[in-house]
DOTI-218133 format. One line per 3 residues: number of its first residue (from 0); their letters; for each residue x, y, z of N, C-alpha, C. Coordinates in pm, 1 decimal, decimal comma, padded with zeros to 6 digits. Example, Ala and Ser with C-alpha at 12.3 -4.5 7.8 and 13.67 -1.06 7.14 Angstrom:
REM DOTI-218133
0) AS) 01319,0/-00569,0/00780,0/01230,0/-00450,0/00780,0/01320,0/-00330,0/00780,0 ~ 01285,0/-00225,0/00708,0/01367,0/-00106,0/00714,0/01290,0/00003,0/00787,0
END
This chain:
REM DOTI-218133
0) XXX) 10538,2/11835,7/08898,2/10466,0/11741,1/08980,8/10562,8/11636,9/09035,9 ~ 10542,1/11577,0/09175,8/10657,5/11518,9/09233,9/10540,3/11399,6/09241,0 ~ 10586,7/11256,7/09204,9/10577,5/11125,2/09228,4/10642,9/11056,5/09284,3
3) XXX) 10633,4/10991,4/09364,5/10684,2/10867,7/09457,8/10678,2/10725,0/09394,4 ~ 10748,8/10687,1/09343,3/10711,4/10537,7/09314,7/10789,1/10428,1/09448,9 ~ 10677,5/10382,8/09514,1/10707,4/10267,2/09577,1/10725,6/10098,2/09541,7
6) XXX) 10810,9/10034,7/09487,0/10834,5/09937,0/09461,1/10977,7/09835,7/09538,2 ~ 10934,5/09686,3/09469,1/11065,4/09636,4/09437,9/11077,6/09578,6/09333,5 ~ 11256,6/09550,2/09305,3/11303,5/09482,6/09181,4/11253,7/09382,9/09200,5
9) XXX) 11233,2/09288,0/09258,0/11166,1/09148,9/09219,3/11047,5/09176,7/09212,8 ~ 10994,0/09255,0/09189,7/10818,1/09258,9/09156,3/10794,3/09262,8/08988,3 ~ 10743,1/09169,4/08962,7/10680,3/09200,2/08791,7/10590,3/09269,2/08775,4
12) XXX) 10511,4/09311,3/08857,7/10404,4/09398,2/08863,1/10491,2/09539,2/08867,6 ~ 10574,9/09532,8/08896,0/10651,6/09619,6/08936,2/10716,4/09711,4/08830,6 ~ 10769,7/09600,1/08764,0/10873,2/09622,7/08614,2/10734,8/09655,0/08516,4
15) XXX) 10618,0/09613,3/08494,7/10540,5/09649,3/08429,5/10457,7/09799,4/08420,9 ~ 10435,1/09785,2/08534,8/10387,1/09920,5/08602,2/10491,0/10043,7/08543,6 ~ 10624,6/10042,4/08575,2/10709,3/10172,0/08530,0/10691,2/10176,9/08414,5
18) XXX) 10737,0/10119,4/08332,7/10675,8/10082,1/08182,5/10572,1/10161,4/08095,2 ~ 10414,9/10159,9/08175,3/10299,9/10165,1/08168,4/10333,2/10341,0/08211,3 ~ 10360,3/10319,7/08314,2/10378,3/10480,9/08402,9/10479,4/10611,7/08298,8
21) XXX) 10584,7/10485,9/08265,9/10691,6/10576,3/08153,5/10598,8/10633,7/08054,4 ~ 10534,7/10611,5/07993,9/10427,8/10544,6/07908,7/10339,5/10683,9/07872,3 ~ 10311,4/10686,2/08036,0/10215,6/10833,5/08010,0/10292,6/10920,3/08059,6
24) XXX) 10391,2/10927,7/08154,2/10481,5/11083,1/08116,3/10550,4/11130,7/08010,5 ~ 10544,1/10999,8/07871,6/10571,0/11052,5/07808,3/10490,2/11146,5/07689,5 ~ 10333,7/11127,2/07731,9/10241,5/11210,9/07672,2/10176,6/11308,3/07757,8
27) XXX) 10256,6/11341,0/07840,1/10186,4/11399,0/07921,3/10275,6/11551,4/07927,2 ~ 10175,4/11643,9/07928,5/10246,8/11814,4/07896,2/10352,7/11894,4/08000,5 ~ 10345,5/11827,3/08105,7/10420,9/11918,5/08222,0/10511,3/11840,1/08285,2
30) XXX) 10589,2/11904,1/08412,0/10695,1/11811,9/08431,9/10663,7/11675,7/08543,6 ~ 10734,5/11598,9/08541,8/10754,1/11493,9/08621,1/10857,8/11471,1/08685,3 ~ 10872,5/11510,1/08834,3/10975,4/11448,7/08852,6/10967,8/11311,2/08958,0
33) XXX) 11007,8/11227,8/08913,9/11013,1/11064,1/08976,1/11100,9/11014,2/09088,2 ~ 11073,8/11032,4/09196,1/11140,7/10933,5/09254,1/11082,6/10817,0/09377,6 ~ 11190,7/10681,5/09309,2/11183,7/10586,7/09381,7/11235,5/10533,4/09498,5
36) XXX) 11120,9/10479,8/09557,7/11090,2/10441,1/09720,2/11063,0/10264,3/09765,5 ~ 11200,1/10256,5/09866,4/11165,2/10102,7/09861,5/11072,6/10057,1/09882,5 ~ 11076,2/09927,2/09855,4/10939,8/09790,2/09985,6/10995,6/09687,9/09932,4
39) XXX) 10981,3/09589,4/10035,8/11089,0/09459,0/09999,8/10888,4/09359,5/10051,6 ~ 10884,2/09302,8/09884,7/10758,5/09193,7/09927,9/10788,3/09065,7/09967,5 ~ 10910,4/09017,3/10009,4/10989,7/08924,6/10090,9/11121,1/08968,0/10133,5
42) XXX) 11090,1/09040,2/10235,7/11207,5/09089,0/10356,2/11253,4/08977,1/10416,3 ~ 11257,9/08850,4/10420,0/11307,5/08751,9/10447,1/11376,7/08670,4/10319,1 ~ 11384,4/08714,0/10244,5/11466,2/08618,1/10143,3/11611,4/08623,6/10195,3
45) XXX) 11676,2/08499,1/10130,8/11836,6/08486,0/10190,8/11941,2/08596,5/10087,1 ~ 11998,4/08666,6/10145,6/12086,0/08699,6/10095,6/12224,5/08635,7/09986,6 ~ 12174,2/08513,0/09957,7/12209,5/08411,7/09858,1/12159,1/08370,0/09775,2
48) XXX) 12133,8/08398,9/09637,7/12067,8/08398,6/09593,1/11968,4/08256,8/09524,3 ~ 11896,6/08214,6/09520,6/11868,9/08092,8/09472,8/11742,0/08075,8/09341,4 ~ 11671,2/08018,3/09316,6/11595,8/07989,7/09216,6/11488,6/08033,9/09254,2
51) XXX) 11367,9/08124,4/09207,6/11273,8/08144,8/09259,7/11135,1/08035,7/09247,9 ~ 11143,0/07953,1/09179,2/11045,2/07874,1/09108,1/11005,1/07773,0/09228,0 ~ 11059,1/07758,5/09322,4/10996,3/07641,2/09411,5/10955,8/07767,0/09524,9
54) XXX) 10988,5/07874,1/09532,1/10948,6/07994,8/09645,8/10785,2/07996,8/09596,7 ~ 10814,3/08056,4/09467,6/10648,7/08078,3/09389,8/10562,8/07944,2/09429,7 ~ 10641,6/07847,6/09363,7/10510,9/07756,2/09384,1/10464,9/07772,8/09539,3
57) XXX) 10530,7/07732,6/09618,9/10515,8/07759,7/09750,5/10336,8/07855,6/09802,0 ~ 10390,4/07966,5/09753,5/10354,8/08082,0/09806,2/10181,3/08081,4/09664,3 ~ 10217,5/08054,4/09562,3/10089,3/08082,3/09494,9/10027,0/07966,5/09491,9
60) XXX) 10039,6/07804,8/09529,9/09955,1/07681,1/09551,5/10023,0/07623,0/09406,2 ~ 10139,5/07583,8/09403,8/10173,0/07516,8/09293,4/10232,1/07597,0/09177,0 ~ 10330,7/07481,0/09098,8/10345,7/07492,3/08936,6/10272,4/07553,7/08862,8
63) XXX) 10186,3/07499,9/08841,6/10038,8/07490,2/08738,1/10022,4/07653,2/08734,5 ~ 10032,7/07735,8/08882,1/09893,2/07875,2/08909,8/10059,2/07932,8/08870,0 ~ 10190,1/07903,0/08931,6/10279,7/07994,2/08876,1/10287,9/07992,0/08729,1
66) XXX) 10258,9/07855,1/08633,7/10291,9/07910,9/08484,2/10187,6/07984,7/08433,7 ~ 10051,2/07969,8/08510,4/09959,0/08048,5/08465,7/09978,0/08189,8/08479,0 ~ 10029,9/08267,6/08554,3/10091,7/08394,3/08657,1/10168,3/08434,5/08516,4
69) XXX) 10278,4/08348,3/08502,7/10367,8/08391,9/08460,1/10342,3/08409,1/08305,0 ~ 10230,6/08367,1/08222,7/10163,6/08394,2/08143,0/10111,2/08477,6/08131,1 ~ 10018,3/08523,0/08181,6/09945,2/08617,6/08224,7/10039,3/08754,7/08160,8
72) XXX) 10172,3/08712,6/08275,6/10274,7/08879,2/08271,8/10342,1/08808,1/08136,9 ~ 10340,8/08753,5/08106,9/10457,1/08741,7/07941,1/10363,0/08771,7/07841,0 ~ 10228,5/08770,0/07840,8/10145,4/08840,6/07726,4/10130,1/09002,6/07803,7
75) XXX) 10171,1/09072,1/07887,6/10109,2/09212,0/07942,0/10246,8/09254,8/07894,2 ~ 10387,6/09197,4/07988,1/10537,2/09254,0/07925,0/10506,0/09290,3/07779,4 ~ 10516,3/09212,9/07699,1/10538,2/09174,3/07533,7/10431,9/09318,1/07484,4
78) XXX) 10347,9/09333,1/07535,1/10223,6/09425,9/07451,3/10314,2/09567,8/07517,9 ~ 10397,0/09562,8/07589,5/10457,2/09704,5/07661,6/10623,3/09717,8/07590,6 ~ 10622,3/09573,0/07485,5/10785,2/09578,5/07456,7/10899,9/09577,0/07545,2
81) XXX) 10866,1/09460,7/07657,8/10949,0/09435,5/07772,7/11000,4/09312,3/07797,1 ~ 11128,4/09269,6/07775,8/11172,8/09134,1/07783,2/11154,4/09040,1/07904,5 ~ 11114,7/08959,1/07927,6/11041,9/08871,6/08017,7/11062,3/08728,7/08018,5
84) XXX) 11152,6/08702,3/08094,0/11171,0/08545,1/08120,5/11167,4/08479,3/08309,0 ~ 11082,4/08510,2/08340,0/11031,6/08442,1/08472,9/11088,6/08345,4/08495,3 ~ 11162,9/08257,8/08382,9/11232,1/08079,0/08444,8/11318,5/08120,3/08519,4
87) XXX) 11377,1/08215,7/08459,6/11513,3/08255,0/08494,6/11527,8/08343,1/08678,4 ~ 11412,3/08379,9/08703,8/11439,6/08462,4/08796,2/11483,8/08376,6/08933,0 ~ 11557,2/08482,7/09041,3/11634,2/08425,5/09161,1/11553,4/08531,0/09237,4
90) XXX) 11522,4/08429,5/09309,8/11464,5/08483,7/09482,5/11620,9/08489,2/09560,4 ~ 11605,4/08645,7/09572,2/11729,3/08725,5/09711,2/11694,4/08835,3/09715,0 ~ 11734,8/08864,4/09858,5/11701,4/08997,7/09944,6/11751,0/09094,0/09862,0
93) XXX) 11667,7/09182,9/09880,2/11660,6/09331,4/09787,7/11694,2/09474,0/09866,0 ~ 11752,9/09435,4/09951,1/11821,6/09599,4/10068,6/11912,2/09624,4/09987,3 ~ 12078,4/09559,8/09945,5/12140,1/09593,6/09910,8/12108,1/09692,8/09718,6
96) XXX) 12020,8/09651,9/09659,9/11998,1/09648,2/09585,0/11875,2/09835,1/09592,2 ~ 11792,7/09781,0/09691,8/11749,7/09933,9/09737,0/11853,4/10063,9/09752,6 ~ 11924,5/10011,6/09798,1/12060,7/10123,4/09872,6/12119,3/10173,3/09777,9
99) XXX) 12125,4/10109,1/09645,6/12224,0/10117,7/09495,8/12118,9/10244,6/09486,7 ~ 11947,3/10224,3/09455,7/11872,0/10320,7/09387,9/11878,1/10416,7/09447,0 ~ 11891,7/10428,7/09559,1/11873,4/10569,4/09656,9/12004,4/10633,8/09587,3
102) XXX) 12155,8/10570,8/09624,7/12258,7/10636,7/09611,5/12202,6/10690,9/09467,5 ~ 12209,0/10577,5/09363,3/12154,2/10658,9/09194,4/12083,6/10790,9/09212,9 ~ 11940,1/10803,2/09300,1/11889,4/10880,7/09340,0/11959,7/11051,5/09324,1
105) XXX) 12067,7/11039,4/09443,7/12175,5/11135,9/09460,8/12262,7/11181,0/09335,3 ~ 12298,2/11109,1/09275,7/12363,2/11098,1/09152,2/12274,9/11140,7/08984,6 ~ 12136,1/11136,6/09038,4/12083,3/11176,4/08912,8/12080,5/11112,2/08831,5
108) XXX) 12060,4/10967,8/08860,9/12057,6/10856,5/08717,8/11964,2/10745,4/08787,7 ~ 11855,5/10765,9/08888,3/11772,5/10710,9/08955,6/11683,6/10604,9/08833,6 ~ 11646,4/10663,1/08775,3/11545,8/10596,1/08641,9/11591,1/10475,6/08591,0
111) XXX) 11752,4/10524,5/08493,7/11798,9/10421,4/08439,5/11835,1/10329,8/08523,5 ~ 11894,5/10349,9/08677,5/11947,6/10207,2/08735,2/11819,1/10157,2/08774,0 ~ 11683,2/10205,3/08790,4/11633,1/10088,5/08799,2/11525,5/10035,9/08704,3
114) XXX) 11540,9/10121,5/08639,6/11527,1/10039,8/08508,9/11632,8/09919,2/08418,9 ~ 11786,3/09936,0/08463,7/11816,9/09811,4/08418,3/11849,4/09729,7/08556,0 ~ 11793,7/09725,8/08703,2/11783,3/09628,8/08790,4/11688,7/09577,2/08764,8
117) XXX) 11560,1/09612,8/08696,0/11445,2/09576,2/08670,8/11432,4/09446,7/08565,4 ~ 11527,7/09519,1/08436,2/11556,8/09375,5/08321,5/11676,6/09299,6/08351,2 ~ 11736,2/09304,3/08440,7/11824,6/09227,1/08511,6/11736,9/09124,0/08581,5
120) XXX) 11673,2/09129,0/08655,2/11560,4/09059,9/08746,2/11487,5/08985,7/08683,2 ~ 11426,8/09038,1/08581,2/11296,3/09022,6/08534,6/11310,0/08935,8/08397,9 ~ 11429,1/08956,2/08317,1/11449,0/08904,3/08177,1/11577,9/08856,4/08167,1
123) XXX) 11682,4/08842,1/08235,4/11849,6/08842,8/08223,4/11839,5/08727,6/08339,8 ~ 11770,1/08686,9/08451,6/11825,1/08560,1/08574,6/11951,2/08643,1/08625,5 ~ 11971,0/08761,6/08634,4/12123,5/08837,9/08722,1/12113,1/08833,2/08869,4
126) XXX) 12145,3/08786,8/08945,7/12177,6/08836,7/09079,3/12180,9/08928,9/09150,0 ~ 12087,2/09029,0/09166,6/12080,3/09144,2/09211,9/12109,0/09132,5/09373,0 ~ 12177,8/09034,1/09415,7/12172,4/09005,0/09539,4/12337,7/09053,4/09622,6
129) XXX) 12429,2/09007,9/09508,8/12550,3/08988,4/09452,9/12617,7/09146,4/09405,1 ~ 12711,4/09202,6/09517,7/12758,5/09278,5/09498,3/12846,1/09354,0/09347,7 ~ 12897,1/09278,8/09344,5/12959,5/09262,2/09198,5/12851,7/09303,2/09095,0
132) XXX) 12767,5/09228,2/09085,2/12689,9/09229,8/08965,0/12587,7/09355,8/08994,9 ~ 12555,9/09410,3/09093,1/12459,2/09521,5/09122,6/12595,4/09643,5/09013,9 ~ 12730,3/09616,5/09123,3/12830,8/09780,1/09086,4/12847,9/09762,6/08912,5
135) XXX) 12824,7/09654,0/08849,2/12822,4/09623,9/08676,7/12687,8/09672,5/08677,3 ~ 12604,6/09633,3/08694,8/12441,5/09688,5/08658,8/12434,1/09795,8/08688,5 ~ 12488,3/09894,4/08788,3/12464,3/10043,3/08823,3/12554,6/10121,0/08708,0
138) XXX) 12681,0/10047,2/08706,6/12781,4/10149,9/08609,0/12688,2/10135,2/08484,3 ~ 12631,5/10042,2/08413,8/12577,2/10033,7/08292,2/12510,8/10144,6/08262,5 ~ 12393,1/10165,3/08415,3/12324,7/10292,5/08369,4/12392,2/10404,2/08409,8
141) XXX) 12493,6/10404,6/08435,9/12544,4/10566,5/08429,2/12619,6/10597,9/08594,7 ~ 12603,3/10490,0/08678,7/12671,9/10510,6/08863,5/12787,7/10508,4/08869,3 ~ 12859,6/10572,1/08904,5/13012,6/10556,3/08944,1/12991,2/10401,6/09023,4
144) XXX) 13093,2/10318,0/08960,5/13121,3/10159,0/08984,3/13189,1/10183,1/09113,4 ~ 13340,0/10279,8/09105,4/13344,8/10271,3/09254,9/13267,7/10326,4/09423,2 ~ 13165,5/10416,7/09335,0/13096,8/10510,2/09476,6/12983,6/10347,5/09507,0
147) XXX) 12965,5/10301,7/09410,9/12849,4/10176,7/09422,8/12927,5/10085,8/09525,9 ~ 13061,1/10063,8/09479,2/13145,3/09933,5/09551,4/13181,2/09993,2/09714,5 ~ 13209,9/10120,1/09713,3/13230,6/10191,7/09870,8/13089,1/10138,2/09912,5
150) XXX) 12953,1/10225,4/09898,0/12831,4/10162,5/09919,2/12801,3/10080,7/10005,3 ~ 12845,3/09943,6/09891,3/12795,4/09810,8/09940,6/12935,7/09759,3/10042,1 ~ 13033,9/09773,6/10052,7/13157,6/09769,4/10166,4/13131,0/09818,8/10293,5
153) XXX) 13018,4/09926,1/10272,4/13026,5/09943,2/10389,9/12863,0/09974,0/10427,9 ~ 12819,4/10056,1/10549,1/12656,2/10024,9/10587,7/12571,5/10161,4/10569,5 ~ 12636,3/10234,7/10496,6/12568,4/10358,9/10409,5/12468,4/10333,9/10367,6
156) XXX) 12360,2/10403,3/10441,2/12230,7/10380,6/10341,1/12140,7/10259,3/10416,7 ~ 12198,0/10208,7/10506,7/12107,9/10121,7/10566,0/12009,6/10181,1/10684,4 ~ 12020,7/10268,2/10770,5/11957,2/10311,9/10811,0/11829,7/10412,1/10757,6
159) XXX) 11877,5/10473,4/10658,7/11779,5/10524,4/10605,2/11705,1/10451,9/10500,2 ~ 11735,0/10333,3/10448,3/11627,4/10223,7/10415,6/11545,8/10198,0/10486,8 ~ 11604,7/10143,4/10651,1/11497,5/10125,6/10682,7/11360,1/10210,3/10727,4
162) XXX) 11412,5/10342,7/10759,7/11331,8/10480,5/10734,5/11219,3/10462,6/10656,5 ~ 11268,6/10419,6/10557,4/11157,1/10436,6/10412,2/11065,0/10296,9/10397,7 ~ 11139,2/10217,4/10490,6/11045,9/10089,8/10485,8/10956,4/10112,6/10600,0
165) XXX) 10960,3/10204,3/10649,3/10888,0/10198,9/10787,5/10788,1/10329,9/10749,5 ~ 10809,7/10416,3/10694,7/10736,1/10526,7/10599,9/10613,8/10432,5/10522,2 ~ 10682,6/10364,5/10455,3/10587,2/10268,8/10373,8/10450,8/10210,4/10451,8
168) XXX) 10546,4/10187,3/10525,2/10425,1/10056,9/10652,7/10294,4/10181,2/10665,5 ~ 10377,8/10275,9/10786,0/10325,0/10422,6/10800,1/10164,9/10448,9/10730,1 ~ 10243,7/10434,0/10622,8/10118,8/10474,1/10468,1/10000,1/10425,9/10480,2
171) XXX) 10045,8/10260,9/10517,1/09975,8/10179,7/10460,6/09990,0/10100,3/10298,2 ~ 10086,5/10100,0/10317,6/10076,3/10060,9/10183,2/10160,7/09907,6/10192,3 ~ 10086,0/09869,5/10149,3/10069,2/09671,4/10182,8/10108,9/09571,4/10033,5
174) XXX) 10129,2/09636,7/09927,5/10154,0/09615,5/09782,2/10213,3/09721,7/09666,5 ~ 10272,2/09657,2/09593,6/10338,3/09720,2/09537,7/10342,6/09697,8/09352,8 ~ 10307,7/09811,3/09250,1/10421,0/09922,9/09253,1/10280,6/10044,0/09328,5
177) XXX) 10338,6/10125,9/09414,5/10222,0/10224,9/09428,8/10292,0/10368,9/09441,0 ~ 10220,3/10422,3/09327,3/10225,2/10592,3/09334,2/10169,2/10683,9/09399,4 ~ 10256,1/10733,7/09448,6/10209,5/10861,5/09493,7/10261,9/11025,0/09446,2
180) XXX) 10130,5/11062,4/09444,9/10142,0/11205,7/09384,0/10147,1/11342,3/09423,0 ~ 10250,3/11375,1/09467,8/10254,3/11464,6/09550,9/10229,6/11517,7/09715,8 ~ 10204,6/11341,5/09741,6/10196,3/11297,9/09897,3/10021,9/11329,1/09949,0
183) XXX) 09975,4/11323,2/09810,2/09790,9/11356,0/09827,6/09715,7/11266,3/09818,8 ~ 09753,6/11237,0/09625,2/09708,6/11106,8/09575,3/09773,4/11033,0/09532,4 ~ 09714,3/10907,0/09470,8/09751,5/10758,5/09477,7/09696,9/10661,5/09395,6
186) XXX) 09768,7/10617,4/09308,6/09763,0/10515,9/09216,8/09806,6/10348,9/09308,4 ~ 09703,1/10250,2/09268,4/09769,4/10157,5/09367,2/09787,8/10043,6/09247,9 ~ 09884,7/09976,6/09213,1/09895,3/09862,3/09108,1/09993,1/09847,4/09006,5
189) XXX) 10000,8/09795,0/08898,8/10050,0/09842,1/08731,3/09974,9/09815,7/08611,9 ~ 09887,9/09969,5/08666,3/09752,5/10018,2/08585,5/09793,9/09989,3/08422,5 ~ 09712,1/09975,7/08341,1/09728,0/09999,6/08257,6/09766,8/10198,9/08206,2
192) XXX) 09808,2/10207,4/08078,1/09860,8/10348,9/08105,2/09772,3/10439,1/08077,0 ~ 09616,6/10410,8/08032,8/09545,0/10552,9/08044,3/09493,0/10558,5/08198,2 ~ 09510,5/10494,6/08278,5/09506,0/10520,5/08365,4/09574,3/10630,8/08515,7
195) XXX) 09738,0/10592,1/08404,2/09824,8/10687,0/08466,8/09790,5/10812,3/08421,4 ~ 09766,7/10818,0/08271,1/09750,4/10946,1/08246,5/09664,9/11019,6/08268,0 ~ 09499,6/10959,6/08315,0/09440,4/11023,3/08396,3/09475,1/11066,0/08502,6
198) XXX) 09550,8/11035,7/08602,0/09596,5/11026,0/08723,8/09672,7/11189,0/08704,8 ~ 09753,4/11183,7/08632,4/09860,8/11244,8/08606,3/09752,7/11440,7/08579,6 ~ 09700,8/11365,2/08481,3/09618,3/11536,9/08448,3/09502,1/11551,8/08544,6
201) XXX) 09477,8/11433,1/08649,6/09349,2/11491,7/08734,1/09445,2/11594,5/08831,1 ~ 09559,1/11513,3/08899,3/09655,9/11605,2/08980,4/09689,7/11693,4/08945,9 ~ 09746,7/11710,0/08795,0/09742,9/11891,2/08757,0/09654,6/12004,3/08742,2
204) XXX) 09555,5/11926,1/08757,2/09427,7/12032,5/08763,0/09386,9/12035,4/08902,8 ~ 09398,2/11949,6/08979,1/09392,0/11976,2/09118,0/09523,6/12070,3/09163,3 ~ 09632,0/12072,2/09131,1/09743,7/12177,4/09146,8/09683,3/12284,1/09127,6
207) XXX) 09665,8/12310,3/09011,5/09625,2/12442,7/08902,4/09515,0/12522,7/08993,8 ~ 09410,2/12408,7/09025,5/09311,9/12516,8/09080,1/09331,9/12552,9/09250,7 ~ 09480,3/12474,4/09286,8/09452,5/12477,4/09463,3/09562,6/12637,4/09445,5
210) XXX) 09646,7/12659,1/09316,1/09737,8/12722,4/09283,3/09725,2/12862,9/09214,5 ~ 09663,6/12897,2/09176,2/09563,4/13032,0/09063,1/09666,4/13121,1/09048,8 ~ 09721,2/13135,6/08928,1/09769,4/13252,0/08881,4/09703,3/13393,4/08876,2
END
């Protein structure tokens, strides 16, 4: 079964959701194969990275509704065994950082890099904005440091980002993390995980029977 996960690293919904999603492929009987698809939920952030905490307030009506937010996800992380420190996070543009997962993509280590861009973001305050620290965060999970550093030197991969951001639009798809399953169906959120796993065995039985041995 082929899945699409559409996300970004600065999404906590985001980092939760894979989690949740990991969650049930790992009880789940048949294969999975995963791959991830950008969306940037502030395509305008500066390519410098800065503090996200006055962006949030901004954007959700204050302090107060962001520590509430951010509560909210530090009791959902914690019940999924996911490190979570929101003070820490930096609002910056997420292309360069897209372009790393695709290349991973190619390379066959798609999962782990963004799974540790994810606790980089989300629990660590790292700079995912910041060349340097992406080609350390990619080698960690397994990327050749120098194919990452060619990469970001040069404009590989930018055109076909924007491909996939424009695919996205295409869709319809207006939020993020959202699955798609085999380009049919569609999970929209970061369901809790019997949810995925329904998802997961309604589509194999919709395979199975569009498929008859």
């Amino acid at each position: 079964m082929n899945v699409e996960i559409f996300s970004d690293v600065v999404c906590p919904w985001c980092y939760l959701g894979q989690a949740r999603f990991r969650a049930a492929v790992a009880r789940f009987a048949g294969e999975v194969r995963v791959t991830w698809r950008p969306f940037q939920l502030d395509p305008g952030a500066p390519a410098t990275a800065t503090p996200a905490a006055d962006h949030l307030a901004a954007k959700l009506g204050g302090p107060e509704r962001v520590a509430a937010a951010h509560d909210r996800l530090r009791a959902l992380t914690a019940a999924e065994g996911l490190p979570f420190a929101p003070e820490k996070a930096l609002r910056v543009n997420t292309g360069d950082a897209h372009r790393v997962i695709a290349l991973a993509g190619r390379a066959g280590v798609q999962d782990a890099v963004v799974e540790r861009l994810f606790r980089a973001q989300h629990a660590e305050g790292r700079d995912i904005g910041d060349a340097g620290t992406l080609a350390e965060l990619a080698a960690e999970a397994g990327l050749d440091v120098a194919a990452v550093r060619t990469l970001l030197d040069s404009d590989e991969g930018v055109a076909e980002l924007e491909q996939d951001l424009a695919r996205a639009r295409a869709l319809g798809i207006n939020g993020v993390p959202f699955f798609l399953f085999e380009e049919k169906w569609a999970v929209s959120g970061g369901q809790p995980t019997e949810v995925f796993e329904g998802a997961l065995q309604e589509v194999a039985s919709n395979l199975t029977a569009g498929n008859p041995q």
